[in-house]
N, C-alpha and C positions, 0 to 999 in steps of 0.2 A: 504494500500500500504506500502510494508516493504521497507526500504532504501537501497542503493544501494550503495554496499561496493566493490571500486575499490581499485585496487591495482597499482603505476604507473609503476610498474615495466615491462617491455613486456619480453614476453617468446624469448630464444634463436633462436625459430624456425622462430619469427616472423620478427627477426633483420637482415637474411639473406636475401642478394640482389641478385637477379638474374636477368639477362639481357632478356630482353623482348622486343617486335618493335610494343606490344601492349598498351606501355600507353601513352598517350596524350600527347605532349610537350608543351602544356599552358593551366594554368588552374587559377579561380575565385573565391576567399572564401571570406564570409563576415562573423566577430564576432560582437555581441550585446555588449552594453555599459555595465556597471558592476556595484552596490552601494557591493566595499568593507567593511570587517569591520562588516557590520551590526549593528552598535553600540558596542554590547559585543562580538566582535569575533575577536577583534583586529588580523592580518594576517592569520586568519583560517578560517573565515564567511565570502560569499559573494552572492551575487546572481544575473543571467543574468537578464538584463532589456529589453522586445521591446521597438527599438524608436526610436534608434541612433545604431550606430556601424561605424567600419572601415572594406574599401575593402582592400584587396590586389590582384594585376595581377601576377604571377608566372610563369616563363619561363624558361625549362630546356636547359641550357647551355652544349655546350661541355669543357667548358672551366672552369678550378677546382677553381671556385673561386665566392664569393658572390657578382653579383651589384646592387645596386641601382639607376633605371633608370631615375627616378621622383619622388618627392611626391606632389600631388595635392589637395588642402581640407583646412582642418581647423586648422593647424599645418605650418604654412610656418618657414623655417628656418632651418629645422632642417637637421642634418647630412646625408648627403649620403653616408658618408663612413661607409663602412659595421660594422665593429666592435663598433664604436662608435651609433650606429641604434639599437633601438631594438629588429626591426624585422629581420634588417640584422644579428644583434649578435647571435637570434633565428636560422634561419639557416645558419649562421657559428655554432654551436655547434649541429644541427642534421649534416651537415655533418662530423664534425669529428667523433662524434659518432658513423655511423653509414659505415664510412671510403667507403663514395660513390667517385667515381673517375669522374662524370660531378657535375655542378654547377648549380647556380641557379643568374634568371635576377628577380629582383624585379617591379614593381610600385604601392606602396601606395597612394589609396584615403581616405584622413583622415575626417572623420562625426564625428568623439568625439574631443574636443580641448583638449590640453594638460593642465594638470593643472586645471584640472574643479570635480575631483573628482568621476570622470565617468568610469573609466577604460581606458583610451585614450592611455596610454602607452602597455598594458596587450593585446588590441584590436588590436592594431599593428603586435603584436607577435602572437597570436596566426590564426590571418589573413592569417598569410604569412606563418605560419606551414601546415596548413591545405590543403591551395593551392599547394606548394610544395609535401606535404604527399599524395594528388592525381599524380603527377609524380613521384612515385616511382615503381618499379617493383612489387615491396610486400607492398602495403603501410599497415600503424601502425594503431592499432585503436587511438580513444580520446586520452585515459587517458598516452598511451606513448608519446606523444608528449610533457608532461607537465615539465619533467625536461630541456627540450630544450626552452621551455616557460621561465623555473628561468632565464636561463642566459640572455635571451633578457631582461628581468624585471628588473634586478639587473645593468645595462646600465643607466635605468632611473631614480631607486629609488635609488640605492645604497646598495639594499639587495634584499636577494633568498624571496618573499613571494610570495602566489599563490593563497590569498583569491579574488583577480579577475580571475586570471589565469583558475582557476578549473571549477568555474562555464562558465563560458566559452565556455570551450572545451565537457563541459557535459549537462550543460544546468541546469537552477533554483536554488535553493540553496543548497551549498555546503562546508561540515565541509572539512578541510584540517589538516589532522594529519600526519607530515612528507609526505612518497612517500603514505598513502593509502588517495584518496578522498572519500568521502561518501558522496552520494545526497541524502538528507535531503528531507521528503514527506513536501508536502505545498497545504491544501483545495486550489482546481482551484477557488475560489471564492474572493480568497484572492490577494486585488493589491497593489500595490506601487504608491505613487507620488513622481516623483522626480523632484528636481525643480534648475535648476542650473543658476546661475547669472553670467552675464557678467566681469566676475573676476577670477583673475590666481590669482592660490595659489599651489606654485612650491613643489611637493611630499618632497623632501630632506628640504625644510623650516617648512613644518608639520610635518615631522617627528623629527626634531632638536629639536621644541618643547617639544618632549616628553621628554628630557633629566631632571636626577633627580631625588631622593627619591622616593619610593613610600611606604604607609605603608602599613601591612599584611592585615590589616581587608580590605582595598580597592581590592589588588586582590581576600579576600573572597567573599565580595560580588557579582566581576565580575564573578566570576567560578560560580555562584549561579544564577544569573541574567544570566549567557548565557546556563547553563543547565532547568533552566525554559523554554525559548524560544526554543531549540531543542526537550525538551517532547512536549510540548505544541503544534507543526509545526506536530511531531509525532500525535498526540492525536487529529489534529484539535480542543483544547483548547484554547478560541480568551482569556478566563479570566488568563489563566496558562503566555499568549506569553505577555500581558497587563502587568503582574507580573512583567517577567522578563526585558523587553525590554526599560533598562533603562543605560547607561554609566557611570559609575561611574569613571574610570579611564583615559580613553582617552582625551573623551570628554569635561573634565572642562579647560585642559590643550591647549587643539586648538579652542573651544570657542572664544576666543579673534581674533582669527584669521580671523574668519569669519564674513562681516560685517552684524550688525543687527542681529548676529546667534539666540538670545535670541525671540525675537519677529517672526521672523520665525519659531521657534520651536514651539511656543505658538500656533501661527496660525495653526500648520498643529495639536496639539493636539487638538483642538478647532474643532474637525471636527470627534470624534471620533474617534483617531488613537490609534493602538494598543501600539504606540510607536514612538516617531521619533528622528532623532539623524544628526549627517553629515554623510555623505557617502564620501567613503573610507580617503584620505587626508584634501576633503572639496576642495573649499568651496560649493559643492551642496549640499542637504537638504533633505533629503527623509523622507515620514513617512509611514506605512503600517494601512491597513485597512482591513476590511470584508467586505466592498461594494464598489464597482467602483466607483457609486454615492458620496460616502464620498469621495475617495482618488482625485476624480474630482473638486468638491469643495474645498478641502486643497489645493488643486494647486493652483487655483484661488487666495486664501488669502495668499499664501507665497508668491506667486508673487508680490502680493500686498505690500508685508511685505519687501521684497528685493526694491521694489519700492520707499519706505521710505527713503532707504539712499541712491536715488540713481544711483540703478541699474536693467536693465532691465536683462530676465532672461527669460529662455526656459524651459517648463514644460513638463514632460513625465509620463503619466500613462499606466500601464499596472500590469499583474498578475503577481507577486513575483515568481509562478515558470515559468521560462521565457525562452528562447529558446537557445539551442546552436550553434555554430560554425557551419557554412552550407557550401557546396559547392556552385557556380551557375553556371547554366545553360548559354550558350550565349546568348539567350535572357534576363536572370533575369540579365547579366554584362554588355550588349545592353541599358537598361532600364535605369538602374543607372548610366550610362553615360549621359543618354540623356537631 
C-alpha cells in the first residue's frame, strides 16, 4: 500500500457556493481522539485512535454569524463565545473563507477532556467542520477543511499545528509537511495503548516547557529516529519502527510533567512495545505494538503504574491506523445521546 499524498489546498472549482434547497439544514459528525506527536514527530506525526472522540450538532442559520448553543461532556466551562471556541473559531474562519452569507448554530458533546493529551481541542474542531461541511451546497473534501482546523487549534494551543488535526480529518497516521498531508501505511495488525490519567496538563504549560537550547546532535538524532519509524510503518518493519521510536528531544523536557511518566513508560515497554513515549502534550501515555494481546496487557500495567501515584486512568486500545472524521446518521446521533 503506497501512501497517500494530499494536498490541502482545494481547487477553485471546489470553493464555489451555489445555492441549492437540497442540502440538509442539520447535520452530526463525530472525530476520534488523537496520540499527537508520536514521540518523534513533534507537530507533524499523529495518529487517529478508536475509543473516545467528540460530537458536534451543526445547524445552518440564516443569520451570518457563528453560535454556540451548548457544550455538554467532559469539558465544562468552556467559552461559548465563538471566537474564543475552537470549534466556533473553526467555522468562523471557513466562513470567511469561503464568504458564505448564512451561518452556523453549534452544540458540542465533549468524550475527550481537555488537557489529557488526547486531541480534545483538535476533536472539537474538526467535529464541527465536518458537520457544517455536510451543509454546504458544494461541500469540500477532508483534507480542505484543514486550514480552517489551524485556526480553531491555534484558540487552544496558541499555535497553527495539525499533527492531531490531519489524522483526523483522514484517518490513521499522518506526516504533516506545511499545506500537503501524507497518510502514512501502518500493518492493520499493529495497535496502540493508550492510557490517560485522571490529570490536566494545560497544552500552552507543555509547550512552555519546551523553551531553551537545544543542541544539533539532539535534532540529529530526532530526524533519524523519526525517518526510521516512517520506513519502517512503510516497510511493515516492527525491528526498523523499535529502532527509531524513541524521543530524544521533547520528551526529557515534559517528563517531569507527567506524574510517574518514568515507570509508566517502563511498564508499557515491558510488554513488548515497539516504543512508547507521551502523546501529544501529555499527560496520556501510549505505547504501540504488533499484537493486540501485548498492547492489552500494557494497558493493564500502566494503569497500574498511574495507580502508584495516585491516579486513576482510562485505557484505550485499538489499531494505530485508526478511523476518520465521520458523519452520523440520526440514528448513530439518537444513540449517543441516549
Amino acid at each position: 500500500m503506497n501512501a497517500m499524498l494530499l494536498n490541502a489546498e482545494p481547487s477553485q472549482e471546489s470553493m464555489i457556493v451555489r445555492p441549492s434547497q437540497k442540502r440538509p439544514q442539520l447535520a452530526h459528525a463525530f472525530a476520534p481522539a488523537c496520540i499527537g506527536n508520536v514521540g518523534v514527530g513533534f507537530d507533524i506525526l499523529g495518529h487517529s485512535m478508536a475509543g473516545a472522540g467528540d460530537r458536534a450538532e451543526v445547524r445552518r442559520i440564516e443569520a451570518p454569524e457563528v453560535r454556540i448553543a451548548a457544550i455538554h461532556g467532559k469539558a465544562p466551562g468552556l467559552p461559548l463565545e465563538a471566537p474564543h471556541n475552537t470549534a466556533g473559531a473553526a467555522l468562523l474562519s471557513m466562513r470567511k473563507a469561503l464568504g458564505l452569507a448564512h451561518g452556523f448554530e453549534l452544540v458540542l458533546h465533549k468524550g475527550i477532556a481537555l488537557g489529557s493529551g488526547m486531541g480534545g481541542s483538535a476533536a472539537s474542531c474538526v467535529a464541527a467542520l465536518v458537520a457544517a461541511n455536510a451543509l454546504l451546497e458544494r461541500p469540500l473534501p477532508p483534507e480542505a477543511l484543514y486550514e480552517f482546523a489551524l485556526d480553531g487549534e491555534a484558540v487552544a494551543s496558541g499555535s497553527r499545528h495539525g499533527d492531531n488535526l490531519a489524522p483526523m480529518l483522514l484517518g490513521g497516521l499522518v506526516l504533516v509537511a506545511g499545506t500537503r498531508l501524507v497518510r502514512i501505511p501502518v500493518p492493520a495488525d499493529w495497535h496502540c495503548a493508550l492510557v490517560h490519567p485522571h490529570y490536566v496538563l494545560e497544552t500552552r504549560t507543555a509547550r512552555a516547557a519546551l523553551a531553551g537550547d537545544y543542541r544539533l546532535g539532539e535534532f540529529v538524532a530526532q530526524s533519524a529516529n523519526l525517518a526510521l519509524v516512517l520506513a519502517g510503518c512503510h516497510r511493515g518493519d516492527a525491528a526498523m519502527v523499535r529502532d527509531g521510536l524513541r524521543d530524544v528531544l521533547v520528551e526529557p523536557r515534559r517528563a517531569p510533567l507527567v506524574p510517574n511518566f518514568a515507570q509508566v513508560k517502563q511498564a508499557a515497554l515491558d510488554h513488548a512495545a515497539l516504543g512508547a513515549s507521551i502523546s501529544g502534550a501529555g499527560p496520556s501515555v501510549f505505547g504501540w505494538y504488533q499484537r493486540r494481546a501485548d498492547a492489552e496487557a500494557a494497558a493493564a500495567a500502566m494503569r497500574a503504574a498511574f495507580a502508584e501515584a495516585g491516579l486513576d486512568s482510562d485505557a484505550f486500545v485499538a489499531p494505530i491506523d485508526g478511523p476518520a472524521a465521520r458523519l452520523l446518521d440520526d440514528e448513530d446521533a439518537a444513540e449517543a445521546d441516549a
